[in-house]
C-alpha positions as CSV (number, residue, x, y, z in Angstrom):
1,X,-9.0,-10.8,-32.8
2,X,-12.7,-9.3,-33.2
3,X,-12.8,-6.2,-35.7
4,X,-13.2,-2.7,-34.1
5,X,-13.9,0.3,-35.9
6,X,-11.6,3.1,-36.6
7,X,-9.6,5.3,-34.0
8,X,-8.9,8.7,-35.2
9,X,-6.6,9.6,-32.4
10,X,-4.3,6.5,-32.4
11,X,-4.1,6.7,-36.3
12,X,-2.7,10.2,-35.7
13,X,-0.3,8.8,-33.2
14,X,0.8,5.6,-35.3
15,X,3.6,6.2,-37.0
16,X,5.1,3.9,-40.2
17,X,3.7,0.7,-37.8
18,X,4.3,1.1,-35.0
19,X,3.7,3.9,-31.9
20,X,6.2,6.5,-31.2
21,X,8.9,4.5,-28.8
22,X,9.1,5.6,-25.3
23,X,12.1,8.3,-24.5
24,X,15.9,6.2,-24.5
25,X,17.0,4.7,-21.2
26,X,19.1,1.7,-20.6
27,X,17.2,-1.1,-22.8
28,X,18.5,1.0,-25.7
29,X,22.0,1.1,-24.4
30,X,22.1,-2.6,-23.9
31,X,20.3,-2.6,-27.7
32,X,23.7,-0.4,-29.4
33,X,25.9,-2.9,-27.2
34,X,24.5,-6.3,-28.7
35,X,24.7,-4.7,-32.0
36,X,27.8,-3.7,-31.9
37,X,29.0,-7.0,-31.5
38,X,30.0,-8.8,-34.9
39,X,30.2,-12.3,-33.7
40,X,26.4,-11.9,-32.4
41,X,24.7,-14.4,-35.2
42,X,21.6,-13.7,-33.1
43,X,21.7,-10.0,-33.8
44,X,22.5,-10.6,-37.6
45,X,19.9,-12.6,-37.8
46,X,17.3,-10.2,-36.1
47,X,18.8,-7.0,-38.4
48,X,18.1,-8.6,-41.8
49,X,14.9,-10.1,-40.6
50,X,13.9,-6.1,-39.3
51,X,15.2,-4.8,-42.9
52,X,13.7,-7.5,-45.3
53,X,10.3,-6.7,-43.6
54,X,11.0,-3.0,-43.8
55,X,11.6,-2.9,-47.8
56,X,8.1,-4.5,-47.5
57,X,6.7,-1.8,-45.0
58,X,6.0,-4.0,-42.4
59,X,7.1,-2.2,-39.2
60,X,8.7,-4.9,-37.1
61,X,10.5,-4.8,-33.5
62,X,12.3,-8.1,-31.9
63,X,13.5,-9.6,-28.9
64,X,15.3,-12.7,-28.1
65,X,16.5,-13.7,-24.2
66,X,18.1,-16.4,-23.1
67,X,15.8,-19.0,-21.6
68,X,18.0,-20.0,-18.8
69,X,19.6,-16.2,-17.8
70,X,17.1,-13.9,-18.8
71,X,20.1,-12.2,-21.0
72,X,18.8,-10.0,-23.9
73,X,21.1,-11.5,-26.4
74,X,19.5,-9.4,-29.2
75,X,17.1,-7.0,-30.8
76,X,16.0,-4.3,-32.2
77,X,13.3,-1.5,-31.6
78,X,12.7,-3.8,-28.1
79,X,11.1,-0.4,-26.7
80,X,8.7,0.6,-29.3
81,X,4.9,0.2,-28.0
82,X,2.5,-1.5,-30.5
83,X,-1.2,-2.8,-30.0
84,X,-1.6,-6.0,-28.5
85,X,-4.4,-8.0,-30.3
86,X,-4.9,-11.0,-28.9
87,X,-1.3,-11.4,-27.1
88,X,-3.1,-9.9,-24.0
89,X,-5.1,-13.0,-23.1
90,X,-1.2,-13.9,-22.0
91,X,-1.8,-11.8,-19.0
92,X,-5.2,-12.8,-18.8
93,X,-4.2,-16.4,-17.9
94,X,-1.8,-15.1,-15.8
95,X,-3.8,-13.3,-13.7
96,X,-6.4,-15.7,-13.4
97,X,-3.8,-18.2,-12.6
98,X,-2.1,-15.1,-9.6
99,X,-5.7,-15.2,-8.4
100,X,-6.6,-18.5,-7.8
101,X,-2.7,-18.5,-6.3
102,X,-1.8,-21.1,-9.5
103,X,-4.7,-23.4,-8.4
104,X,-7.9,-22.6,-10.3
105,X,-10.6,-25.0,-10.3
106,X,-10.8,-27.3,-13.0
107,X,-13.4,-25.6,-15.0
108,X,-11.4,-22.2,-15.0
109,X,-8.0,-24.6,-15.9
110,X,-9.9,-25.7,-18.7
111,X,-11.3,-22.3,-19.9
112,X,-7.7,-20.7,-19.8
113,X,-6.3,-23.1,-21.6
114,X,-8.6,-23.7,-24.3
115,X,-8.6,-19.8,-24.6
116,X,-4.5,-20.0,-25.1
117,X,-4.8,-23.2,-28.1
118,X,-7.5,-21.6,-30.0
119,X,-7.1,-18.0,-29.1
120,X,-11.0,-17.6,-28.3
121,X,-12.6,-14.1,-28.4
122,X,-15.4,-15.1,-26.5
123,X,-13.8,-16.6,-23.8
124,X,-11.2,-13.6,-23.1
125,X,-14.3,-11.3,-23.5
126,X,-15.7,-13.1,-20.6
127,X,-12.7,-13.0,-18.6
128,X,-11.6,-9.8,-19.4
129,X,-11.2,-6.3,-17.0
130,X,-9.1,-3.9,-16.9
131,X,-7.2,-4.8,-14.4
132,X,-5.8,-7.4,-15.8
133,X,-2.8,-6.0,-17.7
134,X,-1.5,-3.4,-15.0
135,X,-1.7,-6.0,-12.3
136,X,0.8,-8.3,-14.4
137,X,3.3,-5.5,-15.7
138,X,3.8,-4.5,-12.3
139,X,4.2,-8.3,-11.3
140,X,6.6,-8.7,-13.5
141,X,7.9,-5.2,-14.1
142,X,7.1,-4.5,-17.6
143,X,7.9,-1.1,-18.3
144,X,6.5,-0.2,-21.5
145,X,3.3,-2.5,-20.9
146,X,-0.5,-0.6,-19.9
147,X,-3.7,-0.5,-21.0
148,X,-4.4,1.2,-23.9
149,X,-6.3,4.1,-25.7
150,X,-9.1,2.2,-26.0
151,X,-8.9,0.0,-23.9
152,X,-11.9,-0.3,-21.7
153,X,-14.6,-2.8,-19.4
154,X,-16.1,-4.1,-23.2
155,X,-13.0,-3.7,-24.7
156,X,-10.0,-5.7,-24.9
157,X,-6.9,-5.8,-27.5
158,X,-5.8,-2.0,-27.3
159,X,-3.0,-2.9,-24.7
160,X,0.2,-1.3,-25.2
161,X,3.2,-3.3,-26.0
162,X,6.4,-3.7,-26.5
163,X,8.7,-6.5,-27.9
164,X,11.3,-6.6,-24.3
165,X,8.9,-6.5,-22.2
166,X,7.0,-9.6,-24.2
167,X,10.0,-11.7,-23.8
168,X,10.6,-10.6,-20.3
169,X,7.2,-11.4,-19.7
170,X,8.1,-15.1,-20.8
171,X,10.8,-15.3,-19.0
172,X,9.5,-14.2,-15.7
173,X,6.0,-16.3,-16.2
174,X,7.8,-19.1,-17.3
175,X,9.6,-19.2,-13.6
176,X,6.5,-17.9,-11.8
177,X,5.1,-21.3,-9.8
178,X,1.4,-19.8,-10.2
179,X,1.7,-19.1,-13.7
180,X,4.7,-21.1,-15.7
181,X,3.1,-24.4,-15.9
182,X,-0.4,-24.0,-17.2
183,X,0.9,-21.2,-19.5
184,X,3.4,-23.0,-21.4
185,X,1.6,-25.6,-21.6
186,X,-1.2,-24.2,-23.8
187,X,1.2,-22.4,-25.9
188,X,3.0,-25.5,-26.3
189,X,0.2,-26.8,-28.0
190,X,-0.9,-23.7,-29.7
191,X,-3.2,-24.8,-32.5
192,X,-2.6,-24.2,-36.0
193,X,-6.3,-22.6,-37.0
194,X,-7.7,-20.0,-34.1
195,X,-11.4,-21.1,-32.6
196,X,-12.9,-18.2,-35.6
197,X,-11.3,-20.3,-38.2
198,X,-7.9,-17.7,-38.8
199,X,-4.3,-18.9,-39.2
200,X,-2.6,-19.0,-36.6
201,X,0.6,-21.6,-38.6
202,X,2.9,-18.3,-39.0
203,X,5.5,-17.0,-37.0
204,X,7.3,-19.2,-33.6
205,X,4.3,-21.8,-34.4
206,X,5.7,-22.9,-37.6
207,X,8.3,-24.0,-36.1
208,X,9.9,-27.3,-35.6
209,X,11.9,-28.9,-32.9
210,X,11.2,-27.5,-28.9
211,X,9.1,-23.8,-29.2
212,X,5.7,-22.7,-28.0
213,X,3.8,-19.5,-29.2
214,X,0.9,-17.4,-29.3
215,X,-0.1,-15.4,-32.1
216,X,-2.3,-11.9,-32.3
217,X,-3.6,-10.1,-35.4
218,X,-5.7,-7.4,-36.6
219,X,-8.7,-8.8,-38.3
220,X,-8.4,-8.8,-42.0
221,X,-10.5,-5.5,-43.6
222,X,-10.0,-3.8,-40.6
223,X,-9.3,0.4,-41.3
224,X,-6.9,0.3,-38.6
225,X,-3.3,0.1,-39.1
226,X,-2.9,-4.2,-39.3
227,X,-1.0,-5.9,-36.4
228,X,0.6,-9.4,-36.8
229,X,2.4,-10.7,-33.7
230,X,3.8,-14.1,-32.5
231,X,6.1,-14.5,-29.6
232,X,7.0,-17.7,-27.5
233,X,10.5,-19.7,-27.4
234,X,12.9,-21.9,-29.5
235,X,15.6,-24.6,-27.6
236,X,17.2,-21.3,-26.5
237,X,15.5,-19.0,-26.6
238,X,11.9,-16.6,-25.6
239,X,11.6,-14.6,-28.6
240,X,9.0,-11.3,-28.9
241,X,8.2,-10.7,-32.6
242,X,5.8,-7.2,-33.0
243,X,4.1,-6.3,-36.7
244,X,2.5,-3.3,-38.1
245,X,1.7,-2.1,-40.9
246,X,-0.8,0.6,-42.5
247,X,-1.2,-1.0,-45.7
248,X,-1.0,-4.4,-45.3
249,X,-0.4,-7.8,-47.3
250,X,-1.5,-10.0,-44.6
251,X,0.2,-13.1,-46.0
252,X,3.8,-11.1,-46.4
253,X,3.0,-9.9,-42.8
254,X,3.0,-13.7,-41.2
255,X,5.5,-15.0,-43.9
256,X,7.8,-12.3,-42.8
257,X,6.9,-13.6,-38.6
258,X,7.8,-16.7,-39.9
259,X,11.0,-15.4,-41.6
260,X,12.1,-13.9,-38.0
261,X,11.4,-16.7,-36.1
262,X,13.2,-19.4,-38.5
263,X,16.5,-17.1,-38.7
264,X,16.6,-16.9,-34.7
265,X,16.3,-20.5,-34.4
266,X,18.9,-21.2,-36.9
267,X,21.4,-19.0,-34.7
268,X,21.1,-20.6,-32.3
269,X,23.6,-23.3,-34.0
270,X,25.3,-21.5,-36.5
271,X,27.1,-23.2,-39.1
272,X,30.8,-24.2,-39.3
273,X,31.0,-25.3,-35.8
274,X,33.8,-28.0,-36.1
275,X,32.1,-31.3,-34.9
276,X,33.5,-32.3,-31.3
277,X,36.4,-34.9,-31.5
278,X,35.6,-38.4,-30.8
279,X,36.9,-39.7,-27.1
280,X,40.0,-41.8,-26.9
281,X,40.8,-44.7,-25.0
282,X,43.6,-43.5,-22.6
283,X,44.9,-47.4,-23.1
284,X,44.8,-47.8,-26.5
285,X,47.1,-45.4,-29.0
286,X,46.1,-44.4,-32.1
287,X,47.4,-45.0,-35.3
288,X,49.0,-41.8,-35.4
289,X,50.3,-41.8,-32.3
290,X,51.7,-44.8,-33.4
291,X,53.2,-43.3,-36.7
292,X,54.9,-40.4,-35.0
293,X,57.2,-42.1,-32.8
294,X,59.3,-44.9,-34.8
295,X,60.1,-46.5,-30.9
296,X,56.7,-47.4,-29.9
297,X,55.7,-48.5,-33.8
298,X,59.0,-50.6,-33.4
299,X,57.7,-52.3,-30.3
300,X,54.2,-52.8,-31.4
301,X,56.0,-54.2,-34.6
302,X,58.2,-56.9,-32.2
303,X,54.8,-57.3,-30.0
304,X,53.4,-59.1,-32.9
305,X,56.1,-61.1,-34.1
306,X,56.7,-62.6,-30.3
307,X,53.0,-63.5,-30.1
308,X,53.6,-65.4,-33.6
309,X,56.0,-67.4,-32.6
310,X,54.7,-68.1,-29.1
311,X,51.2,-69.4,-30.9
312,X,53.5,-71.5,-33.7
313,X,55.2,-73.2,-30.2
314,X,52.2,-73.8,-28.3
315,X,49.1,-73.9,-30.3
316,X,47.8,-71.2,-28.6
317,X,46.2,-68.1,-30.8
318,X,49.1,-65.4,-31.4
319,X,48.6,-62.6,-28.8
């Protein structure tokens, strides 16, 4: 993400990391419901992730939805807007891809995609307008999604936000014929150092196993308060992970990505699941079977000795 210079009106409005959440509705209703829920390893998983990155003063909102209902099956702070960085070339592809009505030419294919793997600046500076982001939140009805405070024609990574509607955004994309297959595609294969040389091996890319991502971050020495993002999907799962923080450890800011995206995958299967019992053959009984009913062991028992004496009589191997 290129380096801008200072904002002194959206530092006022920053809070500890992140902006000042939109007013409650039902998102945060459904939030208190999932939370509630004790059985939820999902949600566990999400609240110490939020609170171990908290005692570090990382500001940190997540969202996880089912990738075959579109169920929010957990979060927290799902509704609280941050700056997009670089997660807004998502939309750019998409809207490129809504444009061309999901057949660009080749060279544009290419572009998009190569602008996805490496998260290029330059290309998504020479793609960019403003048009871009409100055209997809109303596509996909993103609530809490617009264009930012300074957001303008030369200048792109001030886009508003927020973790629900990034994993909505998945979702809906995902199933979108115009958009789905080109876009996960090149965050399938998200590379592991951007095209200007950062990291982009934190967060839903360090992952093993089925995921995708794409990563956004505040350059490093920026005066701004520092973003760190990564959202994408697990087996499971799309999964929206938002960072802020005004004094920043960069590394603790993707370890602690990393940290969130690890403990949603390993809910997924939580442990102590009793392994499934193996199948039976219907014809044949089982030795305990056997043991728990003296007539049938007394049969099997008579079974054998017959066959014995049948082979002993005519040569023939006992049955």
């Amino acid at each position: 993400m290129k380096l801008r210079p200072a904002a002194a009106a959206l530092a006022l409005a920053l809070t500890v990391g992140v902006l000042p959440a939109p007013a409650a509705d039902a998102s945060n209703a459904a939030n208190t419901s999932i939370a509630s829920d004790p059985s939820n390893a999902e949600q566990q998983a999400v609240d110490r992730s939020v609170a171990a990155a908290s005692a570090q003063g990382i500001g940190q909102s997540i969202a996880v939805v089912d990738r075959s209902t579109g169920e929010l099956v957990a979060g927290s702070g799902g509704d609280v807007q941050y700056i997009s960085e670089s997660i807004v070339k998502l939309f750019t592809l998409a809207y490129y891809q809504v444009q061309a009505g999901g057949q660009p030419d080749r060279s544009l294919t290419r572009t998009l995609r190569t602008m996805i793997i490496g998260s290029d600046d330059g290309i998504e500076s020479s793609l960019w307008n403003t048009d871009i982001v409100p055209a997809m939140a109303a596509r996909y009805g993103l609530r809490h999604t617009a264009n930012g405070p300074r957001t303008g024609p030369g200048d792109w990574g001030w886009e508003l936000i927020t973790a629900d509607d990034e994993a909505q955004f998945l979702f809906e994309a995902a199933a979108d014929p115009e958009v789905g297959p080109l876009l996960l595609d090149a965050m399938a294969n998200t590379a592991p150092t951007a095209a200007d040389g950062s990291d982009q091996d934190f967060g839903l890319n360090a992952l093993t196993g089925d995921h995708g991502s794409k990563q956004g971050w505040t350059d490093i020495g920026s005066t701004d308060q520092v973003q760190i993002h990564s959202v994408g999907w697990t087996d499971r799962y799309y999964v929206a992970i938002l960072q802020s923080a005004a004094d920043p450890d960069i590394d603790a800011m993707r370890a602690a990505a990393t940290d969130a995206a690890r403990a949603v995958q390993a809910a997924e299967e939580p442990a102590g699941d009793p392994a499934p019992e193996p199948a039976q053959d219907p014809q044949t009984p089982t030795q305990d079977a056997a043991a728990a009913d003296p007539l049938a062991a007394a049969f099997a028992e008579l079974r054998t000795e017959i066959g014995t004496i049948l082979g002993r009589l005519t040569g023939a191997d006992p049955v």
